[in-house]
Every structure is written in structure tokens, then in C-alpha cells.
C-alpha positions in Angstrom: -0.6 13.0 20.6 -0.6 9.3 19.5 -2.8 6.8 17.3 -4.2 5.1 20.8 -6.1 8.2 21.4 -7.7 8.5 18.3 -10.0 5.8 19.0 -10.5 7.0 22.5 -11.4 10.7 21.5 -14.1 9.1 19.1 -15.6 7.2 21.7 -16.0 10.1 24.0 -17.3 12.5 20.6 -19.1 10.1 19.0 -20.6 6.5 21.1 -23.4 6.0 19.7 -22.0 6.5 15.8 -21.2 3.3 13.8 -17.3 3.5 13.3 -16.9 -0.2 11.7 -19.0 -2.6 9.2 -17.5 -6.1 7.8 -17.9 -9.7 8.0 -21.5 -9.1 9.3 -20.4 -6.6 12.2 -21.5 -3.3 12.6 -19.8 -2.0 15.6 -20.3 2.0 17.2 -17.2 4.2 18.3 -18.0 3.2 21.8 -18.5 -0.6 21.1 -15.3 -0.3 19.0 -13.8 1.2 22.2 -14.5 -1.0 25.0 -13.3 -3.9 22.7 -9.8 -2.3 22.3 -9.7 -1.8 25.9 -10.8 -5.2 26.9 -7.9 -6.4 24.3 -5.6 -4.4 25.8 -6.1 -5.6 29.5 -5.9 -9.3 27.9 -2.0 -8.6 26.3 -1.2 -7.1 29.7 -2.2 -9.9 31.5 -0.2 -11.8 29.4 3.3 -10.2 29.7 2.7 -8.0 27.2 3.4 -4.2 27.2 5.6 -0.9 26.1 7.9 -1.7 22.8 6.8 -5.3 22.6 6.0 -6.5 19.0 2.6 -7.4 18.1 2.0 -9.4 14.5 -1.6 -8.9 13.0 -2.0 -11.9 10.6 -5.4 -10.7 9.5 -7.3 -9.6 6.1 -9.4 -6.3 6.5 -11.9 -7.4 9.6 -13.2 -5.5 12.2 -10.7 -7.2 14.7 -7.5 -5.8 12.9 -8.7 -2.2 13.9 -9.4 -3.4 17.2 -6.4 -5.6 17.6 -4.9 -2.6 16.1 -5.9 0.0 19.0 -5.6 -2.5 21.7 -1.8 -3.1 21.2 -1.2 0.7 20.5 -3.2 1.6 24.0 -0.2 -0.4 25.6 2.3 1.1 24.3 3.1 -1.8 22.3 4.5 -2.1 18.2 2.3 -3.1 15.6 3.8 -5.3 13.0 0.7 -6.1 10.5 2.2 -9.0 8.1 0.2 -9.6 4.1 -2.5 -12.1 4.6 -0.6 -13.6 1.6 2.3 -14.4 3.2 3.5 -18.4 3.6 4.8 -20.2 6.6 8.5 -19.5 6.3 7.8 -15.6 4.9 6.0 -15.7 8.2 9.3 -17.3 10.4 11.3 -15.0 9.1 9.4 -11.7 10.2 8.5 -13.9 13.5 11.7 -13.8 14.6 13.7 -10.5 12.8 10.7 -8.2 14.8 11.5 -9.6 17.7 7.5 -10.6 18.0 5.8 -11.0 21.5 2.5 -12.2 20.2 0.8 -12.8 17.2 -3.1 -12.5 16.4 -4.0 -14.2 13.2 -7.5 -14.8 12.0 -9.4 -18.2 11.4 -9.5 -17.6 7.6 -5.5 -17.3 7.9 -5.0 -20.2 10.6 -3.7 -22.7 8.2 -0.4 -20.7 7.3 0.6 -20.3 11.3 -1.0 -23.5 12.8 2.5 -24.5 13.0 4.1 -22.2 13.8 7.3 -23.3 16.7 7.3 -20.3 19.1 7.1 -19.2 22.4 5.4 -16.2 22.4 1.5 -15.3 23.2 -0.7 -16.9 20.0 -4.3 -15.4 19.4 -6.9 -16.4 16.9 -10.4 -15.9 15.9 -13.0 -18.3 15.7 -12.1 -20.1 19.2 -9.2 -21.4 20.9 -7.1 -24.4 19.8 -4.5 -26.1 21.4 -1.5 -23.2 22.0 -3.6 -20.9 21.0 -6.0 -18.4 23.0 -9.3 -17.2 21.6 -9.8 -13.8 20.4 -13.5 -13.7 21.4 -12.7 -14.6 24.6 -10.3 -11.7 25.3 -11.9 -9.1 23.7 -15.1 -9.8 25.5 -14.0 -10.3 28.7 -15.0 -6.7 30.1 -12.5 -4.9 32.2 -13.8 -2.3 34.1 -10.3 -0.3 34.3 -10.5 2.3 30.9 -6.8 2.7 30.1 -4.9 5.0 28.4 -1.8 5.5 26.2 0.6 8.1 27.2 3.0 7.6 24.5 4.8 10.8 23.3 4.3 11.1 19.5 8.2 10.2 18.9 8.0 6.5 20.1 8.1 3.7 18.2 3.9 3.0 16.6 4.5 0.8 13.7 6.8 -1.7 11.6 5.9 -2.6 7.9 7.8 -5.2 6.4 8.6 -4.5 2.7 7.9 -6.7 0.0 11.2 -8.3 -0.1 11.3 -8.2 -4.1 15.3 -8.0 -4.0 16.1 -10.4 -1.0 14.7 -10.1 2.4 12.1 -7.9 3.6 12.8 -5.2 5.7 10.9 -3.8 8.8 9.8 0.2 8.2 10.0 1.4 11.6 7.5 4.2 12.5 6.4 7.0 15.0 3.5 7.9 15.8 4.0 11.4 14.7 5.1 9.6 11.6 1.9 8.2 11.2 -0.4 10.5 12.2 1.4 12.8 9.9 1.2 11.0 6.9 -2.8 10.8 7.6 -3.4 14.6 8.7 -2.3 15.2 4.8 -5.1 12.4 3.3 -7.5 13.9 6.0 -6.9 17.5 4.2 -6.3 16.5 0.7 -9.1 14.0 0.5 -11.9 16.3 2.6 -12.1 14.0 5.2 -14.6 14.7 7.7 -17.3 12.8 10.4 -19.8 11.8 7.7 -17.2 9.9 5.6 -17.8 6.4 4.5 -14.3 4.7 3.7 -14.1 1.9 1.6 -11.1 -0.6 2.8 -10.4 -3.0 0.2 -6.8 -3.0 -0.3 -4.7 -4.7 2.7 -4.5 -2.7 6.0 -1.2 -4.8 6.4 0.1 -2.0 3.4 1.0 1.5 4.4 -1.3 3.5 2.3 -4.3 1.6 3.7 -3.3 1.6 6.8 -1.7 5.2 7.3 -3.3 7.0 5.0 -6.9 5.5 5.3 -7.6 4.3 8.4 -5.4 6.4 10.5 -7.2 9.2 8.9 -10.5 7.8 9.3 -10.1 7.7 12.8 -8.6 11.2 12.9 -12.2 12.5 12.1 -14.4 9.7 13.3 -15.7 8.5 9.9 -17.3 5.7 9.2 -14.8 2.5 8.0 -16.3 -0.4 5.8 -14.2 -3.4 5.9 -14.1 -5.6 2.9 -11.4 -8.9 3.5 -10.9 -9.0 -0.1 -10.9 -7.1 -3.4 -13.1 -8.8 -6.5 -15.3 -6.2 -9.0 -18.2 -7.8 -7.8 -17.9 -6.3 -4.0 -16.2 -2.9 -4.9 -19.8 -2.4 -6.9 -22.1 -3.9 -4.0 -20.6 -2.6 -1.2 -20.4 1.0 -3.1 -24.3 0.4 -3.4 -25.2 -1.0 -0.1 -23.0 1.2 2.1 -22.9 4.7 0.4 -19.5 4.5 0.8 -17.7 8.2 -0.1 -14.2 7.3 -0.5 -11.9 4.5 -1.7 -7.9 3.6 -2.3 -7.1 1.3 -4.4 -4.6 -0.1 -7.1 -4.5 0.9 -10.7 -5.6 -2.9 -11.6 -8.8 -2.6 -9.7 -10.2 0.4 -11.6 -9.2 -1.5 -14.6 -11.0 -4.7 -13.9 -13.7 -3.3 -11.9 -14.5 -0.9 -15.0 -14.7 -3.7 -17.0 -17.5 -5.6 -15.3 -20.4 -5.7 -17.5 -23.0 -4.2 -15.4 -20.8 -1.1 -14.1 -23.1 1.6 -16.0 -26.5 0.4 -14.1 -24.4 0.8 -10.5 -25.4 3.3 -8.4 -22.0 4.6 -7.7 -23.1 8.1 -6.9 -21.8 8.0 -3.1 -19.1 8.2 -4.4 -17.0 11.4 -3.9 -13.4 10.4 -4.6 -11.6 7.7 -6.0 -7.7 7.1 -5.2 -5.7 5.4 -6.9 -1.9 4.9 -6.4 1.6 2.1 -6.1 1.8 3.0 -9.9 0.0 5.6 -12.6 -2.3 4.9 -15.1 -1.6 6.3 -19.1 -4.1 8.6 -20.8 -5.8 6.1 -22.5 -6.4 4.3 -19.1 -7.5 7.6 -17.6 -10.0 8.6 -19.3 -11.7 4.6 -19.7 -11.9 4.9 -15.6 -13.4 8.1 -15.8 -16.0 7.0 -18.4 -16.7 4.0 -16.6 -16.8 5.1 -13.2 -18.6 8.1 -13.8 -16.2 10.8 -11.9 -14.4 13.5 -13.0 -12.7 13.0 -9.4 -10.1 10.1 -10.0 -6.8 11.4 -7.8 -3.7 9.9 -8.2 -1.0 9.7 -5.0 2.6 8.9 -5.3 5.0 8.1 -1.9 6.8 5.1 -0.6 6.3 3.1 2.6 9.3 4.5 4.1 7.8 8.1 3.8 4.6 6.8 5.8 3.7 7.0 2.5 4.0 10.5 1.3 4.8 12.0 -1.8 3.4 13.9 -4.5 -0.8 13.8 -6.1 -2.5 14.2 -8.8 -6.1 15.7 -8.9 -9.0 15.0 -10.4 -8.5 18.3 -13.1 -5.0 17.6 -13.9 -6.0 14.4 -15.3 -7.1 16.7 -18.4 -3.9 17.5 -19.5 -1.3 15.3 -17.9 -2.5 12.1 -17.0 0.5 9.5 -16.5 1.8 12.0 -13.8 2.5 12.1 -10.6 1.4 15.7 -10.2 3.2 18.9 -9.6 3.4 19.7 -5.9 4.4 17.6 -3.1 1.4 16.7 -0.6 0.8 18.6 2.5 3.4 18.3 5.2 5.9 16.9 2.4 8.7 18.4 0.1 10.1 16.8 -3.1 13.6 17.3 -5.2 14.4 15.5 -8.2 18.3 15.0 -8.2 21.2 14.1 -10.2 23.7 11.4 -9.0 26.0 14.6 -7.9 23.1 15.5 -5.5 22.0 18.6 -7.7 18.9 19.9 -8.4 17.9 18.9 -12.0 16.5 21.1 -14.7 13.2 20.3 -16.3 13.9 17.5 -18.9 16.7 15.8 -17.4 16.3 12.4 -15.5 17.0 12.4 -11.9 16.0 10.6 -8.3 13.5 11.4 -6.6 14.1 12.7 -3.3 11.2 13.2 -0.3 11.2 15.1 3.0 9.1 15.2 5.9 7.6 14.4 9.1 6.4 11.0 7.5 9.6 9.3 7.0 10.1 6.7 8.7 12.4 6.5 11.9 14.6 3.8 9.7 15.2 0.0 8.8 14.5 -2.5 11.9 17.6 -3.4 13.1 19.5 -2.2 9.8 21.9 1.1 10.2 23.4 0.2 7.4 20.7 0.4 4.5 19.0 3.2 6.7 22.2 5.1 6.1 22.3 4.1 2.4 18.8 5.5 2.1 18.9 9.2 3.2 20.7 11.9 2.6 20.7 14.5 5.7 17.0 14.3 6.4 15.9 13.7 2.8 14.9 10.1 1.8 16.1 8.5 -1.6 12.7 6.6 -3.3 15.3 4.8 -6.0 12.7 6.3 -8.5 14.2 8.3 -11.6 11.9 11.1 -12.7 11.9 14.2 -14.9 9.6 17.7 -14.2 8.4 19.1 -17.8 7.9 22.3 -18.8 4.7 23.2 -16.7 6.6 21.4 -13.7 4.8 18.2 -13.5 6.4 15.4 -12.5 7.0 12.2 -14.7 8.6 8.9 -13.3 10.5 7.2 -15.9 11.1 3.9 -14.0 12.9 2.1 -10.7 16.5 2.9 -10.7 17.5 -0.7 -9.9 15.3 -2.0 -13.3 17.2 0.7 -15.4 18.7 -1.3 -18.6 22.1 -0.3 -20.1 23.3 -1.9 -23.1 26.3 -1.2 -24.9 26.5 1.7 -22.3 23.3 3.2 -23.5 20.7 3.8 -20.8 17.0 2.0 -21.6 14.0 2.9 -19.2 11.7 -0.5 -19.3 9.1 1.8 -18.4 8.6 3.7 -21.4 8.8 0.1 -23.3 5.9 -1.3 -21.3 3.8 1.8 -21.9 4.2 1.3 -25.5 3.1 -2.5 -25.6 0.2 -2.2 -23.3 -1.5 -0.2 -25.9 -1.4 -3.2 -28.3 -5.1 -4.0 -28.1 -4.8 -7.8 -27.2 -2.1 -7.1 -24.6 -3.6 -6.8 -20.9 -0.3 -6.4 -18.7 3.4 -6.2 -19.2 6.5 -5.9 -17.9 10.1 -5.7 -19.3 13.6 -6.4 -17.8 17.3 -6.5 -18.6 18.5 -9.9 -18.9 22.5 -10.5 -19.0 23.9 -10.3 -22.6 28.1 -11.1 -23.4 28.7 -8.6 -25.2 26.2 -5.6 -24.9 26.1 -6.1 -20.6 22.6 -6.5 -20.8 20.0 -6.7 -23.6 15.7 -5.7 -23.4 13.5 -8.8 -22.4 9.8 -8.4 -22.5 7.1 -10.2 -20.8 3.0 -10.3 -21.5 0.0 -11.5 -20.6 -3.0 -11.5 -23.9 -6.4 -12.4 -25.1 -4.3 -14.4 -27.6 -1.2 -15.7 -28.7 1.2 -13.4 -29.9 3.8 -14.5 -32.2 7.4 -12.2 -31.0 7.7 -11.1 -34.8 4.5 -9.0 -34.2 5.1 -7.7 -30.9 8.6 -6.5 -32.3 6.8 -5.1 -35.3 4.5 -2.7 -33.2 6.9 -2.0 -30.6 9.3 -0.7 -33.6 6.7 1.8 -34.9 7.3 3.7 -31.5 10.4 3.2 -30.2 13.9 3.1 -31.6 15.2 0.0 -32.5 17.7 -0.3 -29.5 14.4 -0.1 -26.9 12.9 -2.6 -28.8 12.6 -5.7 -27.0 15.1 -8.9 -28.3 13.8 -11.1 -26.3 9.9 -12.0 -25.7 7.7 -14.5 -23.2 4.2 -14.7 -23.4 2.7 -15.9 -19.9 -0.5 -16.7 -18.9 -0.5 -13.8 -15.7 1.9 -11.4 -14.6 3.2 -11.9 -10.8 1.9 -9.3 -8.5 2.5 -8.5 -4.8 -0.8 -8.1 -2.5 -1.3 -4.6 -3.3 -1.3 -5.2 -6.9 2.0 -4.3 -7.9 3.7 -6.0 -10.5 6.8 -8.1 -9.1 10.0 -8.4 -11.3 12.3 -9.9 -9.3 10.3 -13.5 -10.1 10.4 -12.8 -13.8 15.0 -11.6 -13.5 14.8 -15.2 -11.4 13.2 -17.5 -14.4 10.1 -18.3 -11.7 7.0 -17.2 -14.1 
């Protein structure tokens, strides 16, 4: 089996049933199809074939998915790149992937109108100089149908990480990586033929991608494309296209549940919300809830480079132990929390996370060495430190690389930032270790408010929670934190100085 088929099993199942909506499109399995397949003669024609890279510069639109399928019918890689990315971010994955051709769309032409390469150059909207036009390629009908043989171990797909530490790296994956990774959201999330998924987050990111379309397509539901994420269209689209499911960041249930006209919505479509990248406290928990009307709000935990897989969190476990990850790996995965002599932990003590299954990626993109670095045997180290408690749910404490030790005492930013985000003027927050000459490193925390904080009072309610070594020395008010496109919070910017 592999991800090429998908799309060409729904088109045999299911013509004459709408598979995409976005950007004013509303496009059936068998429309979807023959505009793949028309693609996919076009990068033929053009040199273009088996193991060749193909960069999708393109914000959730109904020609990524077909863009998508057309490369994977020809056996080719699909390298989708973050619609946020700038011109030399862009160079950089241009030329480490190895790239054959690149399809960007119009509303993303400005960051690659430049761009000094050789290979085959695609864009919507029309043709330019260098350039070829989508429209014209993916209409041009070929009468030929064809079809991928690919064996599910070949190379599918490579995701470039964020790059927070230094350069990205490419994710390589299979296709039986893949369509692992979305056989377990198919199962855990009920996903059948009269689903309606809500794309909002960046198909360029793995859970989108992997775990939503992928899955999607596994069961010929419906996929609404939306090319960006504001309150405003999470709410009307939810309305207008009975949608059933949706992934998103922790941020986006937080802002969206704060839009003054959330209680009048008609949100009852809706049959499961996702949310993952990082968990949300109690208090946050049960304001989505409230506002979003559900007593369905899942959490999932994994990492890109397990396709992502991990661990989730249902909607009932919320109850008592929201701020978890959950206590059981997700279907087709296995999890181990160890200690840095590779042992199983017992339930209290801090360890690494460790993840095993048919989702992990094949490795690093031309990188033996950190793919090496990153599993032991066939079990794949996250670099997050956890703990299980006493009913054997799991608890991540923080990132290995932003653990703090001063004076040889260990300090988890995490648990700092969870105090200080319930300070009610505080909105977001982050804390690092900054260097310090003669404690190694010493606590730095930074804030975004409603108003200006003075650091005496942030100190002052950090210290009626936390011990006075956690408490933050050193403090920054800023007007946002930085975030990455899936709406992580990025501290690499804030260790650099570059708020």
C-alpha cells in the first residue's frame, strides 16, 4: 500500500462525493483525481520522477492536496516547506533536499520570485517568466490514468524541522510510516466517509498533514481547506461547513474562546476537538470546554520524527488530570519513560521519554550522525523529560535541552511558566537559563500582559508558589512572545537576545 493510492481508491468508491472545499473550490473525489493525474503526467514530462524532491511552498489550498498526490503517483518525495518561511530559509532547504521542482502558490510568490535555480518552477495564478503555470498543467487532461506502485518502505515524505537550535533538518519518511501514523487518528478519532475535517493548521507540519489529511483520505472524508487560522474563520467555517473534526494548537482554542460572540455559534457539528504541540493546565481546560461547548476536547502528544505519534488524552480524562499527556501510548505506538542509564523509571521520578513504532521516521536527510544520536535500537529519544504518577499518567516536565541547573541544582522552566501564566494580567510566558559566573546558569523569565508589570510583583507571586531558587532573577516584559507556524512558542530567539 502507499499514500498515491489513497486518492485513487476514493475516486473509484466515491466520484461523485465532494472530497475538497477552500479558496472558493469545491472539488469531488473524481475531479480531485484527474487533477492529480494530469499533474502527475506534467512532472513526468518534465524530467521528473521516482525519488526526485518536490517542494510545496503553499498554505492549506486545494492545490497542495493535489500537488500533493500528483508527486506521490510518480514515485516522487514530497518536501512541503512553512508558508512562513523567508528567501534564504527557503535556499537552504532548496538545496540540502536535493529539490527537482518546487510548486509555490501566488499568495507565496514574493518569497521565491528570486529564487537562482535550475530546477522545474511551478506557480498558481499564471505563468511568469521561469516559471510554469499550475493551471495549465493540472488542466491539461491526459488520457493515460497512472498508478503508483511504490512498496510501502520507500521513501514518501521529508519535513524539515523548525531549526530552533541551528539548521533544520529533513524527517525522512515511508509511506508505511505515514500511513501508519494516520490509521491510529483514523481509529482514535472515529474517522469515517461522512467526516468533515477542518484544516487550519499548516499541512506543511506533520500532524496536519499525517495525521489529518492522510487520514482523511484513508476513509474518503470530506477536507475543508482554510489558508489561515484567525477566530473569526474557525467559527464561520464551523457554521457554514458542518465541519466534524478539527487539530489545532493550544493558542487557537484560547483565542478563539475568547471571541465575543462564541456562545451564539452554532458549533454543534462539531464532534471532536484536537489539540496538541503542547498541553493546556486545568484552568485552561475547563475555559475551552465551557466556551466551546464539548466535553470532547482530546489532547495528542508525539514528535515529527515519530510521524507524529505518541501518547493522548481523552475527552474524560480531562476531569481529573488535565495538563497530561494521557496514560497509554496511541494505537500502533509504545512509550517508556527512562533514566539517563536507559532504565525504566518508577512513577515519580523524572526521565526521557522514549517512543516506538511503525511511525518513526526512516532518519535525518542526509545526517547518520544525529539519526544515530537519536535512537536507541528501534526506540526513538523525544528529548522530553516526563514523570508517570500514581494512576500512571503521564506528565512532561519540560525539553531536556531548556533544563536549568544552577549551583548544580536542576530547575524545570516548565513548572515556572505554569505558575506565572496564572497571574491574571499575564497572557503567555516563557522562561530560560541565561549564563551566570558563579551559579552556571541563573532563571530568566519572559512575558507578554494586559499591562505593565513591574519585576518586584512578578517575583512576589511567583514566590508564593515556588521556592525561592525557581523563582525567576531576572525578568523582560515583551509586547509578544515568538512562535513558530504551528504556534509553538520559540526559545531559541529569546537565549539569542532577538525579542
Amino acid at each position: 500500500m502507499n499514500i498515491s493510492q489513497l486518492l485513487e481508491r476514493n475516486a473509484r468508491k466515491y466520484p461523485e462525493q465532494e472530497a475538497l472545499v477552500g479558496m472558493g473550490q469545491r472539488l469531488k473525489f473524481g475531479e480531485l483525481d484527474r487533477w492529480a493525474n494530469n499533474l502527475a503526467h506534467a512532472l513526468l514530462k518534465y524530467g521528473i520522477g521516482t525519488g526526485d524532491k518536490v517542494i510545496l511552498f503553499m498554505p492549506n489550498v486545494p492545490e497542495f492536496v493535489a500537488a500533493y498526490f500528483a508527486a506521490q503517483r510518480i514515485k516522487a518525495v514530497i518536501v512541503p516547506i512553512s508558508a512562513k518561511l523567508g528567501e534564504k530559509e527557503i535556499e537552504y532547504i532548496v538545496e540540502h533536499s536535493d529539490a527537482k521542482a518546487l510548486v509555490a502558490h501566488d499568495l507565496l510568490f514574493d518569497a521565491v520570485k528570486e529564487l537562482k535555480t535550475d530546477m522545474l518552477k511551478v506557480k498558481t495564478g499564471g505563468a511568469v517568466s521561469g516559471w510554469q503555470s499550475f493551471e495549465e498543467l493540472a488542466n491539461t487532461e491526459s488520457a493515460e490514468r497512472l498508478s503508483s506502485d511504490a512498496q510501502d518502505d520507500e521513501p514518501s515524505t521529508i519535513l524539515y524541522t523548525s531549526g530552533t537550535t541551528g539548521k533544520p533538518k529533513g524527517v525522512l519518511f515511508s509511506h508505511r510510516n505515514v500511513l501508519t501514523v494516520a490509521q491510529m487518528i483514523c481509529v482514535e478519532m472515529e474517522m469515517k466517509p461522512e467526516s468533515r475535517l477542518l484544516h487550519m493548521m499548516p499541512l506543511s507540519h506533520s500532524a496536519p498533514l499525517h495525521l489529518f489529511l492522510v487520514a482523511g483520505m484513508i476513509v474518503g472524508a470530506k477536507h475543508v481547506l482554510v489558508p489561515t487560522f484567525t477566530p473569526d474563520l474557525l467559527l464561520d467555517t464551523v457554521e457554514k461547513e458542518r465541519t466534524t473534526h478539527f487539530f489545532g494548537a493550544p493558542v487557537a482554542y484560547l483565542m478563539t474562546g475568547k471571541h465575543p460572540e462564541i456562545a451564539q455559534r452554532d458549533l454543534s457539528s462539531m464532534k471532536w476537538w484536537i489539540y496538541g504541540s503542547a498541553p493546556l493546565s486545568a484552568g485552561e481546560v475547563k475555559f475551552v470546554q465551557q466556551a466551546f461547548r464539548t466535553d470532547n476536547l482530546v489532547c495528542v502528544y508525539g514528535l515529527t520524527e515519530a510521524g507524529p505519534s505518541g501518547t493522548l488524552m481523552t475527552g474524560t480524562e480531562h476531569a481529573e488530570k488535565a495538563g497530561s499527556i494521557g496514560k497509554r501510548a496511541a494505537l500502533h505506538t509504545e512509550i517508556r519513560i527512562v533514566n539517563p542509564d536507559g532504565q525504566d523509571v518508577a512513577p515519580g521520578e523524572v526521565g526521557e521519554i522514549l517512543l516506538r513504532g511503525e511511525g518513526n521516521m526512516l532518519g535525518y536527510y542526509k545526517n547518520e550522525e544525529a539519526t544515530k544520536e537519536t535512537f536507541i535500537g528501534d526506540w526513538l529519544k523525544t528529548g522530553d523529560l516526563a514523570k508517570f504518577d500514581e494512576d500512571g499518567f503521564i506528565w512532561v516536565v519540560d525539553r531536556k535541552k531548556d533544563l536549568i541547573i544552577s549551583g548544580g541544582v536542576n530547575i524545570y522552566p516548565k513548572e515556572i511558566e505554569e505558575v506565572l501564566i496564572t497571574h491574571p494580567e499575564i497572557h503567555e510566558t516563557a522562561v530560560i537559563g541565561v549564563p551566570h559566573a558563579e551559579w552556571g546558569e541563573t532563571v530568566k523569565a519572559y512575558f507578554a500582559a494586559s499591562r505593565e508589570l513591574s519585576a518586584d510583583e512578578i517575583k512576589a507571586f511567583a514566590g508564593k508558589e515556588l521556592a525561592s531558587y525557581k523563582v525567576p532573577k531576572l525578568i523582560e516584559q515583551v509586547e509578544a512572545l515568538p512562535r513558530n507556524a504551528s504556534g509553538k512558542i520559540l526559545k531559541q530567539p529569546l537565549r539569542e537576545g532577538s525579542v
